[in-house]
N, C-alpha and C positions, 0 to 999 in steps of 0.2 A: 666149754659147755655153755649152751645158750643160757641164757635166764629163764626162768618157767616162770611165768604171768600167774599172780595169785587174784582169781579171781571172785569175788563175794557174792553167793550163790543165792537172791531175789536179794543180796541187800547182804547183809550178816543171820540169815534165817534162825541158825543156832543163837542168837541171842536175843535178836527185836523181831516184832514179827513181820513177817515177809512181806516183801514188794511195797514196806512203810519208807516216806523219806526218815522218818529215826532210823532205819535196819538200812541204809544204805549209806545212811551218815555214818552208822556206827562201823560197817564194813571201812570207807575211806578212814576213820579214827586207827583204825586196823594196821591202814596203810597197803591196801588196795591196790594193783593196777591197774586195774577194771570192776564192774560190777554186772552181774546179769539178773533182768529183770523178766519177767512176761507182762503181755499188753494185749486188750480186749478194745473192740469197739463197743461203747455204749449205744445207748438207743436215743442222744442228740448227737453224735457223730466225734464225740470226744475219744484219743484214747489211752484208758486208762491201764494201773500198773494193776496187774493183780492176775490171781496163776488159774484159778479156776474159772470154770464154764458157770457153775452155780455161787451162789453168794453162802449156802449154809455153814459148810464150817469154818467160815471166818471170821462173818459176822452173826451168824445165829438166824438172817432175817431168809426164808423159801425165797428162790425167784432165780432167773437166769440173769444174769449180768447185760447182757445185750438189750435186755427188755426195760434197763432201769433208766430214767436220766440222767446227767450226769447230778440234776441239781437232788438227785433222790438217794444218790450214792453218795455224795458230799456228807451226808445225816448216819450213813453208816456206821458204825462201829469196827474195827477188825482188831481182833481179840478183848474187845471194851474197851479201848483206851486209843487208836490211831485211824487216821483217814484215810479213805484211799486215794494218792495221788494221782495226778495227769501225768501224758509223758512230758508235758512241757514244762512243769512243776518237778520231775525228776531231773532234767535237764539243765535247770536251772541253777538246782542246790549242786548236782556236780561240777557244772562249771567248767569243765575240763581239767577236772581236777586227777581224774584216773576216763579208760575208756569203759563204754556202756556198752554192754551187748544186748541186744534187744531181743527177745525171743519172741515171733508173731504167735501166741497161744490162738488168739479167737479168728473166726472167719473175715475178712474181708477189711484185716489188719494192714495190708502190704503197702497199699494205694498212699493213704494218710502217714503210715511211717516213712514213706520215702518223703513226703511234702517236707514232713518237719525235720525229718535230718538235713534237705535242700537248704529250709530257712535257717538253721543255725548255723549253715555254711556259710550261708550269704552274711547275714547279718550279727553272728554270735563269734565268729572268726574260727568255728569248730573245723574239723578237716576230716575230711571222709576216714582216716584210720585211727579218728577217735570212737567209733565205730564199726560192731559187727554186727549183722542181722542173723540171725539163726531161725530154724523153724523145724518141728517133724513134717512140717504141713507143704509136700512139695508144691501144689498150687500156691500157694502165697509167697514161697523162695521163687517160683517162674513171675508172679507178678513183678516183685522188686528186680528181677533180674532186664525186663522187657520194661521197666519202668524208668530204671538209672542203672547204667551199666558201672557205675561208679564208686558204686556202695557195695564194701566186706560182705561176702553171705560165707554161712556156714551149714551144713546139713546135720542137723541130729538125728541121732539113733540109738535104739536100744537091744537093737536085735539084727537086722541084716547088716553089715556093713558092706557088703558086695552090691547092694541096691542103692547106699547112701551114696558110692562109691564113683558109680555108673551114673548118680541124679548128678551130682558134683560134676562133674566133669561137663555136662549141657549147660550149666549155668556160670561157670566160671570161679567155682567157688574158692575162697581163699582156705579155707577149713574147714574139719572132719571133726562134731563132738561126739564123738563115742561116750554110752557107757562105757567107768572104767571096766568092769568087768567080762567088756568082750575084747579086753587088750592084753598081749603080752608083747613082747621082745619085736618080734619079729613083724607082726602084723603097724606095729610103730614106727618100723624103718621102713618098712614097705609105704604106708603112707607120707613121710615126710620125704620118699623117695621119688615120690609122685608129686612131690611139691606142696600139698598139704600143712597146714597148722593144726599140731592137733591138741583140743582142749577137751578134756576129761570130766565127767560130772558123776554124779556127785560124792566126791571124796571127802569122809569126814574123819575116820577113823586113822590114826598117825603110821599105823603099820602099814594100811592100802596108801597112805601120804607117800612113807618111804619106798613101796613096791613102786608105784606108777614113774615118780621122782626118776627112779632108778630105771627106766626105760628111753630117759632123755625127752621126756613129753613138753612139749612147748604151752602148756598152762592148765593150769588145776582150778575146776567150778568146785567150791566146799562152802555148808553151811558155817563152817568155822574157818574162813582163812586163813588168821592169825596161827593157823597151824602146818600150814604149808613151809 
């Protein structure tokens, strides 16, 4: 039986809050083989960790995120008590200490994340399969694709897997994150049959842990990993 990759869904979300380097520390405290973030470009071209389009319920403050600087986002709040990080400020604190999945949330994400996964090749001694790039957003998985053929992609979805299925296969992608809930038995063999890795999101609850577990799934995105 493979190993299933327990990995910490923005960070440890069920504990610190999301996409903070605390909820990411706290995920590797966990003991993590990975961690999955999402990332937004700002509006000086940083970019930064954080899951929404809009800032409101995170930090309380109206606006879109894309429209903020980075030096105006630093002053944030998310949930009153943490900042929101860069990806290079994420990448830092892990270290290589577990792998990062990057999920491209915002528009015209793809470009600047290949650059800095290149630099921490070059210069941080990272390796491209401490890394996967994931996205719903199949233009920004075709950018990283046409940009560095060298870098893990993954296709999520939450609803077609016949579409995720058919994008996967133009771009070379190493794997398939399904919701758990459009997986059973078969549709798991079938993809890992096709060569696929397939990680599962988001599993929190210990029973959906044990059901999915039990289909031989190759790694589990959960707000609570330590429960994997």
């Amino acid at each position: 039986m493979n190993k299933i990759l327990k990995i910490g869904h923005r960070g440890a979300k069920g504990y610190i809050a999301e996409n903070t380097l605390e909820s990411i520390q706290k995920a590797m405290d966990l003991g993590v083989d990975g961690v999955e973030i999402d990332v937004h470009l700002c509006q000086t071209g940083e970019l930064v960790a954080f899951h929404d389009f809009t800032l409101e319920r995170l930090t309380g403050v109206t606006g879109e995120i894309a429209t903020k600087s980075l030096k105006e986002l630093k002053t944030l709040n998310v949930n009153g008590q943490f900042r929101i990080p860069t990806l290079l400020e994420v990448l830092d604190l892990i270290d290589r200490k577990c792998m990062l999945n990057i999920e491209l949330k915002g528009q015209q994400t793809a470009y600047e994340t290949c650059e800095i996964i290149q630099f921490y090749i070059e210069t941080k001694g990272w390796r491209f399969d401490d890394f996967i790039v994931s996205s719903f957003d199949y233009d920004e998985l075709q950018t990283v694709f046409n940009t560095n053929k060298n870098i893990p992609l993954a296709v999520l979805t939450e609803s077609n897997m016949d579409d995720a299925l058919n994008f996967a296969k133009t771009i070379n992608a190493k794997a398939i994150h399904p919701d758990y809930q459009l997986l059973n038995q078969n549709k798991v063999n079938e993809l890992q049959d096709l060569g696929y890795k397939v990680n599962t999101w988001t599993v929190n609850e210990t029973n959906d842990i044990a059901l999915v577990k039990s289909y031989g799934i190759d790694g589990i995105i959960s707000d609570f990993p330590d429960r994997i």
